[in-house]
PATORNU-32588 format. One record per residue (C-alpha): x, y, z. Coordinates in steps of 0.25 Angstrom, whole numbers, plus 2048, in hexadecimal, padded with zeros to 3 digits. Example, Ala and Ser with C-alpha at 12.3 -4.5 7.8 and 13.67 -1.06 7.14 Angstrom:
residues 2
8317EE81F;8377FC81D;
This chain:
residues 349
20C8571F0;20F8491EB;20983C1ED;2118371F7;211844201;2018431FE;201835203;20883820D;201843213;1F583C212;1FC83021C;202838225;1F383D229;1EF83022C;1EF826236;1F181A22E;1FC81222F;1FC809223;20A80F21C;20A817211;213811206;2198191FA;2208131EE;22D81A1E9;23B8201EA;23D8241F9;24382F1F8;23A8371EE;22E8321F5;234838202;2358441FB;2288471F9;224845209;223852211;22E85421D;22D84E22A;222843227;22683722D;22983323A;23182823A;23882122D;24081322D;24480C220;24F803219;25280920D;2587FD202;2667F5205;2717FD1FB;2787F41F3;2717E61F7;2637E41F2;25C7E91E4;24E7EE1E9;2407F01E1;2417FF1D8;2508001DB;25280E1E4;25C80E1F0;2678031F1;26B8031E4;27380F1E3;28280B1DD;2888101EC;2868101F8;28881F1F9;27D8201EE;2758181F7;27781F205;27582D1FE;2668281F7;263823206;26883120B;25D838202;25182F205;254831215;256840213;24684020F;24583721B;24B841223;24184C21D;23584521F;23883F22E;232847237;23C84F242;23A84524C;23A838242;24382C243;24A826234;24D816236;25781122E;25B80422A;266802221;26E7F621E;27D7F4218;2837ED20C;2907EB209;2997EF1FD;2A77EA1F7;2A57E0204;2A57EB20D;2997F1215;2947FF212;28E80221E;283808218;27B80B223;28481222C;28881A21F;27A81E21B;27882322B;28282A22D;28083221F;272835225;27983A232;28284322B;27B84621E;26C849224;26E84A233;26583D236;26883C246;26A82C247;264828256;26881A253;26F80D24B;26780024D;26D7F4249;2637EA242;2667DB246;25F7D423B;2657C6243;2667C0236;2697C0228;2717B921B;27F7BD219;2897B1211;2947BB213;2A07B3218;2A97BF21A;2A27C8221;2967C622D;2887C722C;2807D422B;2747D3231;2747E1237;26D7EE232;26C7FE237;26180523B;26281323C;25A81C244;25A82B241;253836244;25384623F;25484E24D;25B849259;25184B264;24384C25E;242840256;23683525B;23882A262;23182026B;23B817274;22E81127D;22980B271;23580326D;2397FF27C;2397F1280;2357ED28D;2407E6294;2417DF29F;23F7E42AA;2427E52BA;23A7DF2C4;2357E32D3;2367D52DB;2337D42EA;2367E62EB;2437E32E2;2467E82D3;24E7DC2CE;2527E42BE;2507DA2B1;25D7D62B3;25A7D02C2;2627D92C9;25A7E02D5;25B7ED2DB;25E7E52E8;26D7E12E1;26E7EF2DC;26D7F42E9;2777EA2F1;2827ED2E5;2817FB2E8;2827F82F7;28E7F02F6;2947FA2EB;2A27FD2EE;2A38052E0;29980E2E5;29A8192F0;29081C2F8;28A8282F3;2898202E5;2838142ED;27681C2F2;2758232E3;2758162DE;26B8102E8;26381D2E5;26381A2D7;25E80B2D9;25580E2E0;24E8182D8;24F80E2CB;24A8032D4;23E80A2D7;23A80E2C8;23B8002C4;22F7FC2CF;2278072CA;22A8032BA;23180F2B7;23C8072B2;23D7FA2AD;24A7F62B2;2587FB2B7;2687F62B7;2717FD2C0;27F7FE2BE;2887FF2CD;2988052CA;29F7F82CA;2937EE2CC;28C7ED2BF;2937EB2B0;2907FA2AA;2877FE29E;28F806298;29D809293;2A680B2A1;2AB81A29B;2A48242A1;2A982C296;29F82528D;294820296;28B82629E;28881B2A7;2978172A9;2968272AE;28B8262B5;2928192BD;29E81F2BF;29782C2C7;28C8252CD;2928162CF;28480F2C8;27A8132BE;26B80D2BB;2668092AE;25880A2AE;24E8032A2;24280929D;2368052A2;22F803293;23D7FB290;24A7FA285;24C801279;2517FA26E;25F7F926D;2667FE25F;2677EE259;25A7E7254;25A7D8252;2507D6249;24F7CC23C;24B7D022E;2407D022A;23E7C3223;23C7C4215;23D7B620E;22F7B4209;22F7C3203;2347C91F5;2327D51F6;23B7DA200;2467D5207;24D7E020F;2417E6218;2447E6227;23B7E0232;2317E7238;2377E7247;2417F1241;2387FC240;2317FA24E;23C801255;23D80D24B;22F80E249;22980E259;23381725E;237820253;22882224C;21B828253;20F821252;20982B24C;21682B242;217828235;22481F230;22C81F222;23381421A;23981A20D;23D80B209;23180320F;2337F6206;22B7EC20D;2257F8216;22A7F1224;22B7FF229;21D802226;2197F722B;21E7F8238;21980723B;20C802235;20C7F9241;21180124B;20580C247;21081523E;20B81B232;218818225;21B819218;223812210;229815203;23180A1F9;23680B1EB;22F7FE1E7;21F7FB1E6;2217EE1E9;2277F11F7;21E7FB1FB;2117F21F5;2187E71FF;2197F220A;20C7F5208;2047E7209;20E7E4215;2077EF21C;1F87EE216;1FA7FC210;1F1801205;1F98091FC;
């Protein structure tokens, strides 16, 4: 057994969540570590093309096919030692070549889809908000992806209460429901009254159905609602029932109700968040913000869980699962990253 599946073992038994870091070439190192042994992995492996980083490694290659098929290997291993209900972020950047961009990340998913039967459950577009481009041909990128994949369809872990936010939410004023966006049950009812899209049968369903929803928002069960009346309200939803269900269900029915959780919103697929800022540090220059691997971390890795980072650098991932109670480890081709990543997370090595 080597010295990294010893180490390992011996963290996996404990309780400790100060990471566990390991010095070396990601893919051999994952090699060594026994199947299904992590929980939940996110990482951002080096820029191809762009930056020269500490002890070489990826990003160097002459190609960008080199470079997509050395990234293949490595998350082959990830996909060996993710357990069957672990979650793989992926956050992965573009360049361009020749003055034309490779779309490098799309490129690497989809060979991930086709090549290794990853199952992608979502694209999250990363707003950095700012950033430096003198580029007088061209706009400024200031965008990334985020890829979420997971091995099985059904089974894999995931937490949507503990990314909710709470939003805002109805209100009971004098017997009335008046929903976040002012609009009372009293309006909804007296636009159903006067409905002359609506027959009469479909008038007492929809009455029915207010009803009902007005009820569960005096007892908490839901936060807030929104009702759509045939030819009253602007639609959610694309007009074609062929393609939507709502559109359908307003076409049978003459109205449908969106109902909001009680426990709140779930992120949406874009995150606005600024870089992290790294002017007064040498040492790296390229690591994400901490904010990023909230999401990923509380709703895709159990507490008890432990997280991965095959390119740790600065350790930010690490970091953030040792705060949200998440055993990590992190592994980087260079000492002096993984010493950084260490003293950043007052980890003895």
């Amino acid at each position: 057994m080597s010295e990294y599946r010893k180490k390992l073992d011996r963290y996996a038994k404990t309780k400790c969540y100060q990471p566990l870091f390991f010095c070396g070439n990601a893919l051999e190192i994952l090699k060594e570590f026994p199947a299904e042994s992590f929980d939940f992995c996110m990482t951002s492996p080096p820029y191809w093309n762009q930056r020269e980083y500490q002890s070489g490694g990826l990003g160097l290659e002459p190609t960008y096919e080199q470079f997509i098929n050395n990234l293949l290997n490595v998350f082959n291993e990830i996909k060996r030692v993710l357990k069957h209900t672990g979650s793989f972020w992926l956050n992965l950047g573009d360049t361009y070549q020749n003055k034309g961009l490779v779309g490098l990340p799309w490129r690497v998913a989809l060979a991930m889809i086709d090549k290794q039967n990853w199952i992608l459950r979502n694209d999250v577009i990363w707003n950095k908000i700012k950033g430096p481009d003198n580029s007088k041909d061209k706009l400024r990128n200031i965008h990334e992806y985020i890829f979420h994949f997971v091995k099985h369809p059904k089974d894999f872990y995931y937490d949507v209460d503990a990314i909710r936010s709470k939003p805002r939410e109805a209100q009971v004023r004098n017997g009335a429901v008046i929903s976040a966006t002012g609009v009372s049950g009293v309006r909804y009812k007296r636009q159903i009254e006067l409905s002359t899209s609506l027959t009469a049968e479909e008038k007492q369903s929809a009455f029915l159905a207010l009803n009902e929803t007005l009820q569960k928002i005096v007892k908490g069960e839901l936060s807030d609602f929104r009702m759509v009346i045939r030819n009253q309200q602007r639609t959610t939803h694309s007009d074609s029932e062929k393609v939507s269900g709502r559109a359908k269900e307003l076409m049978q029915k003459g109205f449908y109700i969106l109902r909001y959780h009680p426990n709140g919103s779930k992120p949406s697929d874009v995150w606005e968040l600024i870089p992290e800022d790294t002017a007064n540090r040498s040492e790296h220059y390229a690591s994400y913000p901490e904010d990023l691997c909230k999401v990923p971390l509380l709703a895709t890795c159990p507490p008890n869980g432990i997280a991965l980072d095959p390119f740790c650098g600065t350790g930010t991932t690490n970091l953030v699962a040792k705060q949200l109670t998440r055993r990590s480890v992190g592994i980087d081709l260079s000492q002096s990253y993984i010493d950084y990543a260490a003293g950043r997370c007052q980890t003895i090595l």
